[in-house]
N, C-alpha and C positions, 0 to 999 in steps of 0.2 A: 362476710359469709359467701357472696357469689364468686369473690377474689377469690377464696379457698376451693370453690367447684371448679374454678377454670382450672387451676392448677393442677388439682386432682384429675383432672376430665384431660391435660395435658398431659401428665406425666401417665395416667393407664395410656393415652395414642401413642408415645413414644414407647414403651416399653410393649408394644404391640406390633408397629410398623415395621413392615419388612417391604425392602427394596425392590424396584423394579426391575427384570431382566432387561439384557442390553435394547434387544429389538424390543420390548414393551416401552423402553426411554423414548426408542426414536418416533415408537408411533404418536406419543404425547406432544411430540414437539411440535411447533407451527408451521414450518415447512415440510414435516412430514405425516401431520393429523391424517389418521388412517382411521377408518372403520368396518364395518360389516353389514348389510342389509339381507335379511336372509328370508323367504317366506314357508311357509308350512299348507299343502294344501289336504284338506278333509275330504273323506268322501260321504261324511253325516256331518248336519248341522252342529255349530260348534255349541258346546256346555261350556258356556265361562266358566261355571263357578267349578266343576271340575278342573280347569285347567290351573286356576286360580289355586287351588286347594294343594294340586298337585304341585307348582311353583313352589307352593311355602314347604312343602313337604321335602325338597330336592333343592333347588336353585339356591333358594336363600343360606340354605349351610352350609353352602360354598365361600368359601374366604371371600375371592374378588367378587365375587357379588353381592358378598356383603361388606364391602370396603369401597372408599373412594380414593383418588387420586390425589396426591398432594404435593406440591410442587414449592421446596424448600425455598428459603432468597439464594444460597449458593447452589440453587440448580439439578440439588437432589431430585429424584422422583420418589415417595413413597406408598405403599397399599396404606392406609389406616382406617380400621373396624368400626362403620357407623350401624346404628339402629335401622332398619328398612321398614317403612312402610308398602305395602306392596301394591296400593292404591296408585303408588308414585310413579312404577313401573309395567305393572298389569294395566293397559287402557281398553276400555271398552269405549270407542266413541259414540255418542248420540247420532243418530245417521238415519233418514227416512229413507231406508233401502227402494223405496217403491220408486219414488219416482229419478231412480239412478235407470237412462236407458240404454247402455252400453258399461255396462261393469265390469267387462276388462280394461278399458279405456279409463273407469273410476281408479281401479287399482293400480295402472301405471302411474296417473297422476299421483294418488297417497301416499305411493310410496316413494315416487321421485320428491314428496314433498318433507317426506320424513328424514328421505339424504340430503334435503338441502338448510334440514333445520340442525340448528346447533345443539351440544350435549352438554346437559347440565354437569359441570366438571365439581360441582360441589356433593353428589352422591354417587351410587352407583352408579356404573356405565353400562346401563342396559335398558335395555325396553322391550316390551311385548304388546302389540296391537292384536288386537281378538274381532273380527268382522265375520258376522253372519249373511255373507254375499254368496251368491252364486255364480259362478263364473264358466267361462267353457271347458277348463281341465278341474274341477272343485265345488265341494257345497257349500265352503266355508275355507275361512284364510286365518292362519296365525302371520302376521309380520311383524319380524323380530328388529330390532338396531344393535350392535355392541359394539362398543368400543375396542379397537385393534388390538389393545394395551391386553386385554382380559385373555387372549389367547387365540391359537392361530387356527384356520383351516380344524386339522386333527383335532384339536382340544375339544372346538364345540363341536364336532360331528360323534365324539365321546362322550359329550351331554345331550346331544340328542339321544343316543342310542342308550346312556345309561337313563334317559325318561320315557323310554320305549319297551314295549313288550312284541313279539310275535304276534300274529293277528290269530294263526293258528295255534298257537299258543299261549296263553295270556301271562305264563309263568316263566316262558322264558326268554332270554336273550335274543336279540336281532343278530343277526350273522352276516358280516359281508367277505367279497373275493379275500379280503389280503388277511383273514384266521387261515387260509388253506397253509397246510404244511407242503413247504419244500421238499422236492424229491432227492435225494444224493443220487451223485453219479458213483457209478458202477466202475467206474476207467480206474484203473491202480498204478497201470503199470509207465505212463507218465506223467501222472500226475504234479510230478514237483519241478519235472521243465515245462509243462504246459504253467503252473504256479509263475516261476521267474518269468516265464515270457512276457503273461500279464501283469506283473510289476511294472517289468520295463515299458512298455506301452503306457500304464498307467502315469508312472512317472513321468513320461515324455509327454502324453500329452496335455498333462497339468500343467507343466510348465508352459506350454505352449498358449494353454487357454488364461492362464494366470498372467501371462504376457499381454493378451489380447485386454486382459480386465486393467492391465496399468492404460493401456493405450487408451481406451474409453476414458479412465478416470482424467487422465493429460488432455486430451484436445480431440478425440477420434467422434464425431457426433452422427447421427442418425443424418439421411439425406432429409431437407425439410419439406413434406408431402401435407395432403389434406388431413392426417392422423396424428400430425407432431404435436405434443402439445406445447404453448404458449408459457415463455419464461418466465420468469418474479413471481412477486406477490399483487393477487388479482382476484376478483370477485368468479367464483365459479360457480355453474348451473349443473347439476348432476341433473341425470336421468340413469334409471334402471330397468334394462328388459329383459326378457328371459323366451325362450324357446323351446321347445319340447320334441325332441324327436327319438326315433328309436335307438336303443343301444347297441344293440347287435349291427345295425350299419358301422358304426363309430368305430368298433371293433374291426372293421376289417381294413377300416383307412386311417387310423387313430393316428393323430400329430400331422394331418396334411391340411385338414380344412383351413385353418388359418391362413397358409399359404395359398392356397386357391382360392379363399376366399375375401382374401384381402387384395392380392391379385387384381381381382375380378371387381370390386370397389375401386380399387385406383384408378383401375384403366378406365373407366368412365368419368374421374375425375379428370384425369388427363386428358383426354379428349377434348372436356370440357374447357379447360384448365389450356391447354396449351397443344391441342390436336395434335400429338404425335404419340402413337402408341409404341413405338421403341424408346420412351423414357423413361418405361417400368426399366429396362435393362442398365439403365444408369442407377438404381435407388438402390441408397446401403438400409435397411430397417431391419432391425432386430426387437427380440421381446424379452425381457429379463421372467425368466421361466422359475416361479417360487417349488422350491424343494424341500418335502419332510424329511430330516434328519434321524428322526426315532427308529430304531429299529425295527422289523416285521414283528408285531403282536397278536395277542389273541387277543378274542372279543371280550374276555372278562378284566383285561386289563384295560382297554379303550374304556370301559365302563366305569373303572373304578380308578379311572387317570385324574380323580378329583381328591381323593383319600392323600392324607398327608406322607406317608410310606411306598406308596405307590410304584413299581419299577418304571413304568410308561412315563414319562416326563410331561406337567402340564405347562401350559403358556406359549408363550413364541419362537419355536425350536425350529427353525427353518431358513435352511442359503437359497443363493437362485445360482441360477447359471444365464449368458447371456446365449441367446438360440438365432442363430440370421437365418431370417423367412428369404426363402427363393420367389423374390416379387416374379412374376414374369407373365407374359400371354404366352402359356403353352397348347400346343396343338393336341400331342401327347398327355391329354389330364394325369397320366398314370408317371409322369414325370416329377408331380408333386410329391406322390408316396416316396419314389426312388432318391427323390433331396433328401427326403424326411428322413428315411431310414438311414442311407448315410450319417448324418447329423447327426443323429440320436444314438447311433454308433456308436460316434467320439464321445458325446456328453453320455455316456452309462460308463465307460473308464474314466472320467475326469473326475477329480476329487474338488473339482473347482467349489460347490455348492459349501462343503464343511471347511474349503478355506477362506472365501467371503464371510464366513459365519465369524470365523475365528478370527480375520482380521479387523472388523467392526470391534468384536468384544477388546482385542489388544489396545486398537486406538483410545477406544474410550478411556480405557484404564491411565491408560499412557499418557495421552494428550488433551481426551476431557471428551464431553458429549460435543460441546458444538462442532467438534472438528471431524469426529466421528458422521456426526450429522451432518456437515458441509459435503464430507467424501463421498456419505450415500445418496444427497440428492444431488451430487452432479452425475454419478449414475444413471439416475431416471432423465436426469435433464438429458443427456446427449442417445438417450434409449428410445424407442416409438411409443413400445406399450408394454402391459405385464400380463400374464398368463398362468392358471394353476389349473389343478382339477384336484376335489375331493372324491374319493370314494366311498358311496351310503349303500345302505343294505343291499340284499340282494333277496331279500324272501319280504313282503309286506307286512309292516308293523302299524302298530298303533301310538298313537302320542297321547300321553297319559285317557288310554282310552279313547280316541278315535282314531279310525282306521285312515291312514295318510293316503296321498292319492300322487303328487311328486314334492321333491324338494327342491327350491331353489336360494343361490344366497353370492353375491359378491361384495367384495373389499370395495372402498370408494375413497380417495384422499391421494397425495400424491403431487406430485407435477404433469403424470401424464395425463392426455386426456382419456386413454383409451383403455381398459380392464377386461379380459375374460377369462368366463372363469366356467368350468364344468364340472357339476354333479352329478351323478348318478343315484337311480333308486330302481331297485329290483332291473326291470327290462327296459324303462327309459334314460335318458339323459339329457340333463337340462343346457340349454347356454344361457349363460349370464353375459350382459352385457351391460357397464359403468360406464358412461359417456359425458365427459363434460359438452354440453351441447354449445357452447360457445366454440369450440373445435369442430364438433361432428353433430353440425345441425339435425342428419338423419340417421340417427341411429337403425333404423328398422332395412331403410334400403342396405344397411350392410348386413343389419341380420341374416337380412334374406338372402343376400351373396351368400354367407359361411354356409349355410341351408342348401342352396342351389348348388355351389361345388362339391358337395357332401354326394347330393344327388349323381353329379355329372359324373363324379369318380368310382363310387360304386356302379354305378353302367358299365362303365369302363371297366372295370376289375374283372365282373361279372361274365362282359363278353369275351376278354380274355381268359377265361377261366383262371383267373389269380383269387380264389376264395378265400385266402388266407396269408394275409400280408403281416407278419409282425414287424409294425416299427418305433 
């Protein structure tokens, strides 16, 4: 009789199971186990059983999160549809908030303890922690874990917003910058040699940058600095921190902090390291810069990117491009935006992002996941760090009924040691920062570098009268 349930209980998974996308493969694998640590901060006390309620109402009838992971003997990856209990996933921990006397301190530690704990690969890949703490930016925390596998950036910032309402409105949709429609240009009358001209460029410099992506993959490696991270398979320490500052600064030097502010970390390494400050001028470092693929959307479709018809594509739909940070001690801070914008130039014509994507997927097919997977982690391996930014609302919302206060959430896995990653919600913007601490024992002293040259360049902008720098 139980012989006859397994069989039955095997053959509905199998006539059920549906395959993993390419990048959902690579994140399961062990050399490149990927996930996500995300948190939610309130500005009311948190109502579990609200949150709870609302979870079962949304979340769970969602396919991947209601399916686990399963990992064939020839190396398949499959979704296959378990029963959830939600007890498994919703955690409310037992915790004597009282005598916690620095609770931001509590919640770096929790949550650096949640990334370094492993994920039960036999259910769903999620989790939600619910803490009635109070903190300096919050009155309460949701901190989330998902596995990479379940989808990227975009997917979950369209499950946020589809468990979300307007604060001002309890009925309707959250709305961020990129629902704004496109203006067309007006220009007609060369429109079709301005067209060919940007092919051509386009064309030239894909190839160019697609050149620079074989070289990396051959032998071309990052210089090795205080931020490289450490080769093989090795016991790692995550930490996770986060920052909060305004967003309207961000906007007017957007794509140079890193540069300055990594910069600005080295050169005290150096010093320290090897007292010469003309050795930033020697360091090749780049940052594999993760790109959404999907098309500009509206917010009803971000919403309803879970529905099985869906035009908005769910899961992990995303290339990078590689980006070289201008390491340098400059006198000129306003030197950084000037790299940046350059840069950023070339990388908005390269089609680099959607042919990485494409050539992962061909390998695989072709010559199989490990090989696929061999080629993207020597990527990371000869690369410094990785870098994204989500974009969240832009008017404040409420998460199933409380009113959110900021967002924060980075990716953690990898070879490298180093992750950032920026959010936005209405007028702030967070830094995320993923640190294997065995690499970068201090994560904070660099926070506050990315912080300070943020600082130091907006002065500078300002006294120049450059108010508005797009780069």
């Amino acid at each position: 009789m139980e012989i006859g349930k397994d069989i039955a209980r095997e053959e509905q998974e199998t006539t059920a199971m549906e395959p993993l996308s390419p990048i959902s493969r690579m994140f399961v694998s062990p050399s490149l186990y990927c996930f996500i640590i995300f948190t939610l901060g309130f500005q009311t006390r948190c109502n579990q059983s609200s949150i709870v309620e609302g979870v079962k109402n949304t979340w769970i009838k969602l396919p991947r999160f209601s399916s686990k992971v399963d990992i064939k003997k020839y190396g398949k990856a499959f979704w296959i549809p378990v029963s959830v209990r939600i007890e498994d996933h919703v955690i409310v921990p037992d915790i004597d908030y009282s005598n916690i006397e620095n609770p931001d301190q509590f919640i770096e530690d929790y949550t650096s303890n949640i990334a370094n704990t492993p994920m039960d690969m036999s259910r769903p890949l999620w989790e939600l922690h619910l803490l009635n703490i109070m903190t300096s930016n919050a009155e309460s925390l949701a901190i989330g874990k998902f596995h990479h596998s379940l989808g990227d950036g975009m997917s979950l910032m369209s499950l946020l917003l589809a468990s979300s309402r307007k604060t001002s409105d309890p009925e309707a949709f959250p709305t961020t910058a990129a629902t704004k429609k496109h203006v067309d240009s007006n220009i007609k009358g060369w429109w079709l040699v301005e067209r060919f001209w940007f092919m051509l460029r386009a064309i030239f410099i894909t190839v160019i940058e697609m050149f620079k992506y074989l070289l990396t993959l051959c032998f071309m490696r990052d210089t090795k600095t205080p931020l490289m991270g450490k080769t093989g398979d090795r016991i790692r320490s995550n930490k996770v921190i986060h920052r909060i500052i305004s967003f309207d600064d961000v906007k007017l030097v957007k794509n140079t902090m890193e540069m300055a502010g990594l910069s600005r970390y080295l050169k005290k390494k150096s010093d320290i390291v090897a007292e010469k400050k003309s050795i930033l001028e020697h360091i090749r470092l780049r940052g594999t810069v993760f790109i959404n693929l999907r098309a500009d959307t509206k917010i009803e479709e971000l919403a309803n990117m879970m529905a099985k018809d869906s035009k908005c594509k769910w899961g992990n739909f995303v290339g990078f491009v590689m980006f070289p940070l201008w390491i340098r001690s400059e006198d000129d801070s306003l030197e950084y935006v000037r790299r940046a914008k350059s840069i950023m130039d070339i990388k908005k014509l390269s089609m680099e992002p959607l042919l990485c994507y494409g050539l992962i997927k061909f390998t695989m097919k072709i010559f199989g996941e490990q090989v696929a997977e061999t080629l993207s982690k020597r990527i990371f391996d000869h690369t410094t760090l990785s870098f994204s930014n989500v974009l969240g609302p832009d008017e404040e919302i409420s998460f199933f009924d409380h009113p959110m206060s900021y967002v924060a959430a980075s990716a953690i896995g990898g070879p490298q040691a180093l992750i950032i990653h920026y959010v936005s919600y209405v007028n702030k913007i967070v830094i995320n920062l993923s640190v294997d601490t065995t690499v970068i024992p201090d994560p904070h002293l660099l926070c506050d570098d990315l912080v300070e040259s943020l600082n130091i360049i907006k002065l500078a902008a300002m006294e120049k009268g450059v108010h508005k720098m797009e780069v």
